[in-house]
py3Dmol code that shows the C-alpha trace and the ligand (Angstrom):
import py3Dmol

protein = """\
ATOM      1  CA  UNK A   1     -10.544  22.599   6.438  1.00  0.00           C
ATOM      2  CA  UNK A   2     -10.293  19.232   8.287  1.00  0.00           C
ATOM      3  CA  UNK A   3      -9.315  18.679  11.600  1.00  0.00           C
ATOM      4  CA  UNK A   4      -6.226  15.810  11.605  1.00  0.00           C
ATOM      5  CA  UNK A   5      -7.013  13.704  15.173  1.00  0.00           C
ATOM      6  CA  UNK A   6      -3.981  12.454  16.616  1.00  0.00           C
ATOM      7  CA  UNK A   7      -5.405   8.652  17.942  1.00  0.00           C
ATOM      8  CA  UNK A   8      -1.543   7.685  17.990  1.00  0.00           C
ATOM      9  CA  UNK A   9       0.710   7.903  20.666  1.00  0.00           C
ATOM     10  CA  UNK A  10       4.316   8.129  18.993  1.00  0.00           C
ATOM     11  CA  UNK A  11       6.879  10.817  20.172  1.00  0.00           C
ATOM     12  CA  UNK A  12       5.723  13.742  19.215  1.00  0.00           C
ATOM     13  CA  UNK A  13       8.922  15.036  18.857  1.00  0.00           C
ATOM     14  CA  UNK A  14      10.225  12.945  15.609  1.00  0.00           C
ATOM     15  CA  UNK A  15       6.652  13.709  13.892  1.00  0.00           C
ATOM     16  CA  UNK A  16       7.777  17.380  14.069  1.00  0.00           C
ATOM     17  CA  UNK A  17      10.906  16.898  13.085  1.00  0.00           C
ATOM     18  CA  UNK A  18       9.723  15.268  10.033  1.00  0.00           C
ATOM     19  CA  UNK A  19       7.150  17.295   9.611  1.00  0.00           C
ATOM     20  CA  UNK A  20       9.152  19.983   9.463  1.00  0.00           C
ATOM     21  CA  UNK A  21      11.643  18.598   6.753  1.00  0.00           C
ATOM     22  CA  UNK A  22      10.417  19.586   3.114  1.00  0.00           C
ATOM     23  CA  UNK A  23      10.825  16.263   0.796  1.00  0.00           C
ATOM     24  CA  UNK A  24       8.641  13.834   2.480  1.00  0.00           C
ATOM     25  CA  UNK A  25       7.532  11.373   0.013  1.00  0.00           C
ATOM     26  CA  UNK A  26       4.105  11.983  -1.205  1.00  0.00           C
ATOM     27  CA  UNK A  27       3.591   8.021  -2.094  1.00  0.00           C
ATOM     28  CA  UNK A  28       5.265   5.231   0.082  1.00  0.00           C
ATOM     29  CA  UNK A  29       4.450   1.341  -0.936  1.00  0.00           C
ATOM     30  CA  UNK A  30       5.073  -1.341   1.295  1.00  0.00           C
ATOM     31  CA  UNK A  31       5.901  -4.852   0.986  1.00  0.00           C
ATOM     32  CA  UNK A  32       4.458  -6.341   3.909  1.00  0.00           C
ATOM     33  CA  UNK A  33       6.528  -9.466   4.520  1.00  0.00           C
ATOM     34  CA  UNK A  34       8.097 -11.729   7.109  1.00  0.00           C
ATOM     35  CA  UNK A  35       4.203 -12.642   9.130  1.00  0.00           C
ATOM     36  CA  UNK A  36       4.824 -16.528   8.385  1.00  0.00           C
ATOM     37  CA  UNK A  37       8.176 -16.423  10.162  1.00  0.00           C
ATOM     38  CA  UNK A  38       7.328 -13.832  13.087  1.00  0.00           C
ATOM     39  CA  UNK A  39       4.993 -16.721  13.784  1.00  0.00           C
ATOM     40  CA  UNK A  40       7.099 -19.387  13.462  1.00  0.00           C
ATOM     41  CA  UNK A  41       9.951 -18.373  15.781  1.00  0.00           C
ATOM     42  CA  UNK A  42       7.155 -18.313  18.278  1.00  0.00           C
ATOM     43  CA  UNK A  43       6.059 -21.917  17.493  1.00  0.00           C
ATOM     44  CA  UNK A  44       2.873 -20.371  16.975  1.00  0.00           C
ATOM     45  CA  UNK A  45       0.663 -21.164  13.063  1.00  0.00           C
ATOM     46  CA  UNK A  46       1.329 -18.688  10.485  1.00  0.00           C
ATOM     47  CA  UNK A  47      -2.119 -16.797  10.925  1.00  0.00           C
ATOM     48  CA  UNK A  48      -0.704 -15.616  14.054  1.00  0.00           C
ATOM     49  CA  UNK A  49       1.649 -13.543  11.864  1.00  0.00           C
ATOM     50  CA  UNK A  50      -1.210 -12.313  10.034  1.00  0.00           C
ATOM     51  CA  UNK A  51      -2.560 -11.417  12.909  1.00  0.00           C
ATOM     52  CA  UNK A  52      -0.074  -9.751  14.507  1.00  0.00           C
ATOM     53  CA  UNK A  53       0.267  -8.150  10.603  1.00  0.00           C
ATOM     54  CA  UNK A  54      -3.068  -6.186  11.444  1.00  0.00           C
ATOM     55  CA  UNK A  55      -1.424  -4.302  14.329  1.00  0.00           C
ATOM     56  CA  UNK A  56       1.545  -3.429  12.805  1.00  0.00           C
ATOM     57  CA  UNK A  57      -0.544  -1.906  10.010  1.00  0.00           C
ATOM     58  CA  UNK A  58      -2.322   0.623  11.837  1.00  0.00           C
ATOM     59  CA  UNK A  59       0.723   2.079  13.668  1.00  0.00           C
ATOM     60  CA  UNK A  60       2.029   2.162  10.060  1.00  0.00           C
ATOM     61  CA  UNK A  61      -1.383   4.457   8.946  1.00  0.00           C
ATOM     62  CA  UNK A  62      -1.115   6.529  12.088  1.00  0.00           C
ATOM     63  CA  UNK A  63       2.321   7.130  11.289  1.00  0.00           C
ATOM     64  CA  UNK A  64       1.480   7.682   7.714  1.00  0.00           C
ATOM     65  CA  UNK A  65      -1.497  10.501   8.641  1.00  0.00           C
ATOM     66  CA  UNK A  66       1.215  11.876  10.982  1.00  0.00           C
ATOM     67  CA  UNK A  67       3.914  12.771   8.797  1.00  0.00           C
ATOM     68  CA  UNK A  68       1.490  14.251   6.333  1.00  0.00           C
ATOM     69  CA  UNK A  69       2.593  11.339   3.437  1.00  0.00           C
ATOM     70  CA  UNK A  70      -0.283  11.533   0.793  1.00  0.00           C
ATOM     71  CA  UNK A  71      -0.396   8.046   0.053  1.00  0.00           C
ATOM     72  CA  UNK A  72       0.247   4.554   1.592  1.00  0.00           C
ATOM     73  CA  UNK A  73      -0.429   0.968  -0.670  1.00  0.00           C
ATOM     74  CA  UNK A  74       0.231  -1.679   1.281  1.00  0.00           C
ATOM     75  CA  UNK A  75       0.477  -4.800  -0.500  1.00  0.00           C
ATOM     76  CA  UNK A  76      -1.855  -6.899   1.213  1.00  0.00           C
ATOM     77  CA  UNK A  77      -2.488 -10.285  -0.776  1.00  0.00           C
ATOM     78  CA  UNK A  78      -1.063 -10.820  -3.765  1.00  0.00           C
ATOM     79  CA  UNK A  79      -2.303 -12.810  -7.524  1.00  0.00           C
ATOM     80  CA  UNK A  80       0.347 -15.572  -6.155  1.00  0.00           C
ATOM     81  CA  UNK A  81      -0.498 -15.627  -2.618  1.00  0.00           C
ATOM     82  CA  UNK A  82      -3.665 -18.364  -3.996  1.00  0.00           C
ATOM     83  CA  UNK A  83      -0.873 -20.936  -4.116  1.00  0.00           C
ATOM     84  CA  UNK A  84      -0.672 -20.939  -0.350  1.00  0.00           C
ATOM     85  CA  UNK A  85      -3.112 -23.198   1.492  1.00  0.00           C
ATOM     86  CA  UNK A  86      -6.874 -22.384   1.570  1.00  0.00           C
ATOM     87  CA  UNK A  87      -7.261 -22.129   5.394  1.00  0.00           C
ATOM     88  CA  UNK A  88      -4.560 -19.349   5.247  1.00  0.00           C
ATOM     89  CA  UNK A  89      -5.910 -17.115   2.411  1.00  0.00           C
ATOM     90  CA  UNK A  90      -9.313 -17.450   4.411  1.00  0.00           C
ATOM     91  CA  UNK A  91      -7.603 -16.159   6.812  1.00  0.00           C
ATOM     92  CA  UNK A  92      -5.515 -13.145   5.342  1.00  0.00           C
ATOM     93  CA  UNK A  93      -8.944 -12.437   3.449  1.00  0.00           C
ATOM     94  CA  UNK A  94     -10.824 -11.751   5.848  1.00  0.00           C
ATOM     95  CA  UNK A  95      -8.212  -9.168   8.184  1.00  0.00           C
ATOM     96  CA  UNK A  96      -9.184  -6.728   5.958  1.00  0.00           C
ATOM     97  CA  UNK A  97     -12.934  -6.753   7.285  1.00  0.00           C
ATOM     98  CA  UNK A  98     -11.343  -7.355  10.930  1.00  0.00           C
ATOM     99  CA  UNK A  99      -9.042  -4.141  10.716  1.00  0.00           C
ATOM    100  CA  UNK A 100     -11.704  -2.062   9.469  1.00  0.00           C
ATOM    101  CA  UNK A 101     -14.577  -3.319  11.651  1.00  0.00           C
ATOM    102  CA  UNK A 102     -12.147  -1.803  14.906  1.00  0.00           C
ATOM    103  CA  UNK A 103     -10.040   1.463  12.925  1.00  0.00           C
ATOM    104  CA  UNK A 104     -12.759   2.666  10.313  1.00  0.00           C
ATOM    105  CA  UNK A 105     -14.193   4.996  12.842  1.00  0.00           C
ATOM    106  CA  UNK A 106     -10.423   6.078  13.908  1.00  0.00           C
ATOM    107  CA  UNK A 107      -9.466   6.253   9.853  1.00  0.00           C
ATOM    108  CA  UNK A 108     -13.063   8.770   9.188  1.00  0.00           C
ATOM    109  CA  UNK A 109     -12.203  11.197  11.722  1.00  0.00           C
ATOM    110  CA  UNK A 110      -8.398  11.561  10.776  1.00  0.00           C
ATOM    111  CA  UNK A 111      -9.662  12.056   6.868  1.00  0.00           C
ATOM    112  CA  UNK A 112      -7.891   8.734   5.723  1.00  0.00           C
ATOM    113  CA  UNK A 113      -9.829   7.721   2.214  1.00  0.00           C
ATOM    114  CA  UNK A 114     -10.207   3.872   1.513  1.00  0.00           C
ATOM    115  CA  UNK A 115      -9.600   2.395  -2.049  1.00  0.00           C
ATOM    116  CA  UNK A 116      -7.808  -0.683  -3.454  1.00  0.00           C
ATOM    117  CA  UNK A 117      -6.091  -1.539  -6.507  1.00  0.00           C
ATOM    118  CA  UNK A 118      -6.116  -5.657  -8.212  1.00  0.00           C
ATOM    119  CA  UNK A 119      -8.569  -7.794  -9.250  1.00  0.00           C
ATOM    120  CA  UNK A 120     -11.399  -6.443  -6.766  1.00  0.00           C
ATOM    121  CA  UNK A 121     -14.175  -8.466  -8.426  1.00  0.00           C
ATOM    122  CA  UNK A 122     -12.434 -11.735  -7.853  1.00  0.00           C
ATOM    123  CA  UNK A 123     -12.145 -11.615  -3.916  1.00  0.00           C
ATOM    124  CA  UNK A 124     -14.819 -13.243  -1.775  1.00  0.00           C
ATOM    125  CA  UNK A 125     -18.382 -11.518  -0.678  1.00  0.00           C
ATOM    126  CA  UNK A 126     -17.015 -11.062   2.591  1.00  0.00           C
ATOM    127  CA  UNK A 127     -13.728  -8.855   1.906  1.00  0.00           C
ATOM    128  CA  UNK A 128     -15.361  -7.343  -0.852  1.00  0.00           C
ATOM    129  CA  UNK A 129     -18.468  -6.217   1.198  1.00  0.00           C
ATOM    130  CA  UNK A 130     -16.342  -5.015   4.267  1.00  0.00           C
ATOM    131  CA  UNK A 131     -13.847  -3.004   1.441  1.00  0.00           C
ATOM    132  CA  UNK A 132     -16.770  -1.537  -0.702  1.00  0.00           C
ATOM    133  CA  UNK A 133     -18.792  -0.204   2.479  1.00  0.00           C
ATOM    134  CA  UNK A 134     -15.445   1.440   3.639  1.00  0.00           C
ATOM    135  CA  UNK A 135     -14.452   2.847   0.454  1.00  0.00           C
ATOM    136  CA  UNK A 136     -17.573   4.659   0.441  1.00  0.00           C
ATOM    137  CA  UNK A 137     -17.863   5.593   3.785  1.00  0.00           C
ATOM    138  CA  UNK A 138     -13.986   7.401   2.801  1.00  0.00           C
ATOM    139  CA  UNK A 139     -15.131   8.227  -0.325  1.00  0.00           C
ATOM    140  CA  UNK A 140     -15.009  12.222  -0.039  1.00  0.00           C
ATOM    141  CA  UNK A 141     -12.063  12.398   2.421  1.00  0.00           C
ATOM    142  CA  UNK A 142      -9.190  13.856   1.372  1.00  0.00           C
ATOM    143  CA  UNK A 143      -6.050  13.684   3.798  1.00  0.00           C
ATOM    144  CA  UNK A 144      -4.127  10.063   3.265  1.00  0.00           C
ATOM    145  CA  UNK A 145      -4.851   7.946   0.972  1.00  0.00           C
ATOM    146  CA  UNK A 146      -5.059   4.353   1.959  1.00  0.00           C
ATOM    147  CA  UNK A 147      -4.653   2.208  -0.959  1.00  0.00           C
ATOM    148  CA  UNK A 148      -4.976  -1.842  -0.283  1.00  0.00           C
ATOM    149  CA  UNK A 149      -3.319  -3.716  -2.644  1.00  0.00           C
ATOM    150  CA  UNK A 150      -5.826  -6.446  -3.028  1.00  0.00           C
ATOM    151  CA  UNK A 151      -5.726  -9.689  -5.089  1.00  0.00           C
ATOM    152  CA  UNK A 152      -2.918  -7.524  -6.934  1.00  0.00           C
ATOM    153  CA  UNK A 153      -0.575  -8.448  -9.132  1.00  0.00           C
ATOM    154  CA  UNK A 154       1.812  -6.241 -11.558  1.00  0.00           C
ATOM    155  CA  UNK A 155       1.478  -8.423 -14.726  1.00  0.00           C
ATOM    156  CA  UNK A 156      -1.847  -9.286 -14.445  1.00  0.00           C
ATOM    157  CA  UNK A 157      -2.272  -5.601 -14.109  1.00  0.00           C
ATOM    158  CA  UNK A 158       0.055  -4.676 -17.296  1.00  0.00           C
ATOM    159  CA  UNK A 159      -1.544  -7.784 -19.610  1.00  0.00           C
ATOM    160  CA  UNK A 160      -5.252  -6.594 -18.358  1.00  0.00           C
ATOM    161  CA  UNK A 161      -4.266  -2.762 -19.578  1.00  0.00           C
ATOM    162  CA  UNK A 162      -2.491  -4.427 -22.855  1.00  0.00           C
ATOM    163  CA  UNK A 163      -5.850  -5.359 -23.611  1.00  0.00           C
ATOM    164  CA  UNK A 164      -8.135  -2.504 -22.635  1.00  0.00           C
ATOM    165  CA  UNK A 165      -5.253  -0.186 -24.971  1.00  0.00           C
ATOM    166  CA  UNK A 166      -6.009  -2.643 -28.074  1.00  0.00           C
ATOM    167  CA  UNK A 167      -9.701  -2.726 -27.369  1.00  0.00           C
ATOM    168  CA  UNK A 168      -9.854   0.938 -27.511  1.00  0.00           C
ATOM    169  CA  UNK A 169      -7.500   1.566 -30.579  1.00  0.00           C
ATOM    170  CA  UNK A 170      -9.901  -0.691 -32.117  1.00  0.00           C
ATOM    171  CA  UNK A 171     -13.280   1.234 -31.040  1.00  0.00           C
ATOM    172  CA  UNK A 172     -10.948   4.579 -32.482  1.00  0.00           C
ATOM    173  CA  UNK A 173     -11.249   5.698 -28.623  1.00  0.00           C
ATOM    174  CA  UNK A 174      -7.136   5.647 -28.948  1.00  0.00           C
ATOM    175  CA  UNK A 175      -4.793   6.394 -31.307  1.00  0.00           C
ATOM    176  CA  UNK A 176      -1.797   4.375 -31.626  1.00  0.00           C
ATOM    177  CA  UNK A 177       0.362   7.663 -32.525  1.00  0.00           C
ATOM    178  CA  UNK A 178      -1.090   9.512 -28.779  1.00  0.00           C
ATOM    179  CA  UNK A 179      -0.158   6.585 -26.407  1.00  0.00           C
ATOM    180  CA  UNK A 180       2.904   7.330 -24.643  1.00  0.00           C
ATOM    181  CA  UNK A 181       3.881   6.192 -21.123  1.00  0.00           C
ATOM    182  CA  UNK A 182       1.910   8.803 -19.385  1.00  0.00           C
ATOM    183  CA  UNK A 183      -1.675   7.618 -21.817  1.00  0.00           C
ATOM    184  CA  UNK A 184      -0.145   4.142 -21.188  1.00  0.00           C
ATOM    185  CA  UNK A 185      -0.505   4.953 -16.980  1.00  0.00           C
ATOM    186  CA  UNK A 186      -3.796   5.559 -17.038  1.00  0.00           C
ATOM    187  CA  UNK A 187      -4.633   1.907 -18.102  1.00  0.00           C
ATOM    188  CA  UNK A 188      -2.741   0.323 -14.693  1.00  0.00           C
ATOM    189  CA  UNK A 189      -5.029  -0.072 -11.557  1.00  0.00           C
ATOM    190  CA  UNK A 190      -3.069   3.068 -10.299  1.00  0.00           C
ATOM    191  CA  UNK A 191      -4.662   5.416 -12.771  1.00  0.00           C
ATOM    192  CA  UNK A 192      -4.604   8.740 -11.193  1.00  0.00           C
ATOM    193  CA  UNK A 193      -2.231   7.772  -8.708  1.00  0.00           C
ATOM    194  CA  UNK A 194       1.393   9.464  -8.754  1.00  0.00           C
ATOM    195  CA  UNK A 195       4.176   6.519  -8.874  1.00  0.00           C
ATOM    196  CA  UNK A 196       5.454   5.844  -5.070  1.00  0.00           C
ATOM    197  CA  UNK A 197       8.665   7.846  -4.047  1.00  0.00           C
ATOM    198  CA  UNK A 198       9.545   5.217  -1.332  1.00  0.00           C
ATOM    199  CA  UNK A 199       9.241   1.540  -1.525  1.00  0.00           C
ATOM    200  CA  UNK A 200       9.605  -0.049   1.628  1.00  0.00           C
ATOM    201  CA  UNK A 201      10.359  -4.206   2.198  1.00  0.00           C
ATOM    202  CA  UNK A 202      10.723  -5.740   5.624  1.00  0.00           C
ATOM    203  CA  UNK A 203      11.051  -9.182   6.368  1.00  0.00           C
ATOM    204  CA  UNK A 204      14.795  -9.733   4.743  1.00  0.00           C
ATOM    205  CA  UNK A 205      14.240  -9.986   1.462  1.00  0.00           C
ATOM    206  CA  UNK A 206      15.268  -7.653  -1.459  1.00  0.00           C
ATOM    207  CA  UNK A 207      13.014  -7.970  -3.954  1.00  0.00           C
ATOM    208  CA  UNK A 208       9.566  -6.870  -6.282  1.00  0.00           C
ATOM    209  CA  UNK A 209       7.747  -9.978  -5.830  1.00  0.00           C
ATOM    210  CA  UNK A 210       5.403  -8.714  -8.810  1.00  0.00           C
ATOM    211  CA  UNK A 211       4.385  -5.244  -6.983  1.00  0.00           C
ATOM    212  CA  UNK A 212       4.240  -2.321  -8.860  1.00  0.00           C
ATOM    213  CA  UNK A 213       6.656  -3.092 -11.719  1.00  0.00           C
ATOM    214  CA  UNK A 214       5.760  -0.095 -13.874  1.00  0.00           C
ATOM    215  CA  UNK A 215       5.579   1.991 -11.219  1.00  0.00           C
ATOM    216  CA  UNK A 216       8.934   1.465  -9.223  1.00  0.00           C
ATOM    217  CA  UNK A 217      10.402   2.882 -12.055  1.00  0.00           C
ATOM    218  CA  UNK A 218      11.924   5.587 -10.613  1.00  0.00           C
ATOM    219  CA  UNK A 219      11.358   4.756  -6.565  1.00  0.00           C
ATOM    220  CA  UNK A 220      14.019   4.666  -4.155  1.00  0.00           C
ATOM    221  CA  UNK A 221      14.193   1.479  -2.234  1.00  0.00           C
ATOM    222  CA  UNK A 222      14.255   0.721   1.750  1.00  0.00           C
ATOM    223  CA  UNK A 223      15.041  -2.862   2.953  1.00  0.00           C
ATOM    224  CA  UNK A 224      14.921  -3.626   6.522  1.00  0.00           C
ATOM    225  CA  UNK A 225      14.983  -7.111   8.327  1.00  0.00           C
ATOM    226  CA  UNK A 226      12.727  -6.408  10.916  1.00  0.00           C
ATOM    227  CA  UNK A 227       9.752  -8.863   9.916  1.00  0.00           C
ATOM    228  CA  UNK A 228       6.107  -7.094   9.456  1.00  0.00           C
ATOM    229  CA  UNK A 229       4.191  -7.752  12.849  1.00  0.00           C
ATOM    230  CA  UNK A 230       7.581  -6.661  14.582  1.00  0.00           C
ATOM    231  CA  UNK A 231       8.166  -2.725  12.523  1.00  0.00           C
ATOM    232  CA  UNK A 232       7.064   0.362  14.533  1.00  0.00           C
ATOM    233  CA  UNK A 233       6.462   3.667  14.122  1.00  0.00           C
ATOM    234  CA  UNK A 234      10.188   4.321  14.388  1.00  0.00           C
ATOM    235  CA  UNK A 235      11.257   1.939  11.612  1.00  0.00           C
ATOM    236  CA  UNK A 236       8.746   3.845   8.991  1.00  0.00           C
ATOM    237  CA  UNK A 237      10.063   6.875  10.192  1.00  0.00           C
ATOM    238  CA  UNK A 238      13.769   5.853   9.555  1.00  0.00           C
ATOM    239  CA  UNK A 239      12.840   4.807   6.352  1.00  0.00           C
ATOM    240  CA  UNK A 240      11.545   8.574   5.413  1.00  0.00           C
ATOM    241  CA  UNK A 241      14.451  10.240   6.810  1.00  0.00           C
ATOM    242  CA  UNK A 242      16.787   8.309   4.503  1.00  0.00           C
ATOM    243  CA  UNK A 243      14.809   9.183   2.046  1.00  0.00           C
ATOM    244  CA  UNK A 244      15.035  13.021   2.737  1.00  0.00           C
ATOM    245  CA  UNK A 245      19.045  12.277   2.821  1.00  0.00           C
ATOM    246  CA  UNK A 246      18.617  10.870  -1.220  1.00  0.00           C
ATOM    247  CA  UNK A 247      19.283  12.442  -3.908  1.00  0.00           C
ATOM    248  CA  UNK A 248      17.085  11.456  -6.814  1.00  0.00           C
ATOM    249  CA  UNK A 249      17.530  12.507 -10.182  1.00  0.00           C
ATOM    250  CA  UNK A 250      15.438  10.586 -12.828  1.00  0.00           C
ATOM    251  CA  UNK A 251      18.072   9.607 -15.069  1.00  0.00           C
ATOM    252  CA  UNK A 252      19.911  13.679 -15.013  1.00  0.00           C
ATOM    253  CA  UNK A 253      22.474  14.462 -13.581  1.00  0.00           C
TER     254      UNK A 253
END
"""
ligand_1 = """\
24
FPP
C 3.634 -11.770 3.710
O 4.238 -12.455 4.779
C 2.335 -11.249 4.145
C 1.154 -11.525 3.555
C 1.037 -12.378 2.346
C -0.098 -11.021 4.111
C -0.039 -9.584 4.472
C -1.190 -9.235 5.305
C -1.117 -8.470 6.407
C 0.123 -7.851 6.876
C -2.310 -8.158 7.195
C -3.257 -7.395 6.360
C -3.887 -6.389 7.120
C -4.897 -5.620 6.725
C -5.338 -4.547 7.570
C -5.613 -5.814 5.481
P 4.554 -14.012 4.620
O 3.368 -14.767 5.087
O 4.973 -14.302 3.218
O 5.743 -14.160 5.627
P 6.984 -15.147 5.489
O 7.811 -14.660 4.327
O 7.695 -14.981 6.792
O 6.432 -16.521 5.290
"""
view = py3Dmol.view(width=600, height=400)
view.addModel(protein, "pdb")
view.setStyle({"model": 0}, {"cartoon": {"style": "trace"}})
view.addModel(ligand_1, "xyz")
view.setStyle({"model": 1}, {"stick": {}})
view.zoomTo()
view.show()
């Protein structure tokens, strides 16, 4: 059995309580939004709400490994975020290799395993490199999963399994008549993956921005204003006890 090493410093009290409180979601996704403007009602450039992002992402993962949730994707740079200027996806490209040169040793010895879903082969040398080497450092951990969603983007991800379903009815490897929404899952970059229970957005707005489309099908929803570099270990942790206060029931009654 693993030893879980607490290298956070949040009450201790609310992690019990949660702890103790049976329907924590197994998979939370987060839309991390609201850097750009954190920075900008500072006068400071955007990056420094990238920054500032980095920080705000590890208390998230310490919180995560601390209320025993199974699985965290953080939406980190989307297909769409190449429309913004090339100095700041340099920038955002390159925090993944930042956050994991200082927390990888922290993330080992709580058990946290690496891995990323999008178009991996697309990034540059230098995020890919830093990713890869973590990934397989992580590789045969198995408390929290820490799932980067990378150069990811929902329809890219439904058209590119569109393709890989017709390619493989067409080598026989598939029957038309055996795929059904479950066969149809294990063509998305989530393959093996249950769908996320919670879907948290910060940063104002309400909406999917192209994350997870198939997925979200049945996730409950958490907006908050509180913009990314700003949300704490007590905002995720409001977010989860709402969610133990919903009732979800999948189209029943
Ligand atoms: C959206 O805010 C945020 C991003 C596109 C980048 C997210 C990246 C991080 C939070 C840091 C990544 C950290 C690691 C560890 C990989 P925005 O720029 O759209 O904000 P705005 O809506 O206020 O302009």
């Amino acid at each position: 059995m693993s030893m879980k090493i607490p290298f956070f410093n949040y009450k201790q009290t609310k992690e019990l309580e949660v702890q103790r409180v049976e329907n924590t979601p197994d998979h939370i996704a987060i839309i991390m939004d609201g850097n750009g403007r954190w920075a900008q009602k500072r006068g400071l450039p955007r990056i420094a709400g990238h920054k500032e992002g980095v920080s705000a992402v590890n208390k998230v993962v310490k919180a995560a490994v601390n209320s025993n949730v199974k699985i965290l994707t953080l939406y980190t740079f989307s297909t769409e975020n190449w429309k913004r200027p090339k100095s700041e996806i340099d920038f955002i490209l390159r925090l993944p290799k930042e956050f994991l040169h200082i927390y990888l040793p922290d993330l080992i010895s709580n058990n946290v395993r690496i891995e990323t879903i999008g178009d991996f082969d697309s990034l540059p040398s230098y995020t890919r490199e830093a990713v890869q080497y973590a990934i397989d450092k992580t590789k045969d951990n198995d408390g929290l999963l820490l799932n980067f969603a990378l150069n990811y983007g929902s329809r890219l991800e439904i058209v590119h399994a569109v393709k890989q379903i017709i390619s493989d009815i067409d080598n026989s490897k598939l029957s038309i008549d055996a795929l059904d929404d479950s066969q149809f899952s294990n063509y998305l970059f989530t393959n093996g993956l249950s769908d996320p229970d919670l879907l948290i957005r910060t940063g104002g707005e309400q909406r999917l921005s192209n994350f997870l489309l198939w997925q979200l099908a049945y996730t409950e929803f958490w907006f908050t204003d509180v913009l990314w570099p700003d949300f704490t270990e007590e905002n995720f942790l409001s977010a989860l006890e709402e969610y133990q206060q919903r009732k979800r029931r999948y189209g029943g009654i």
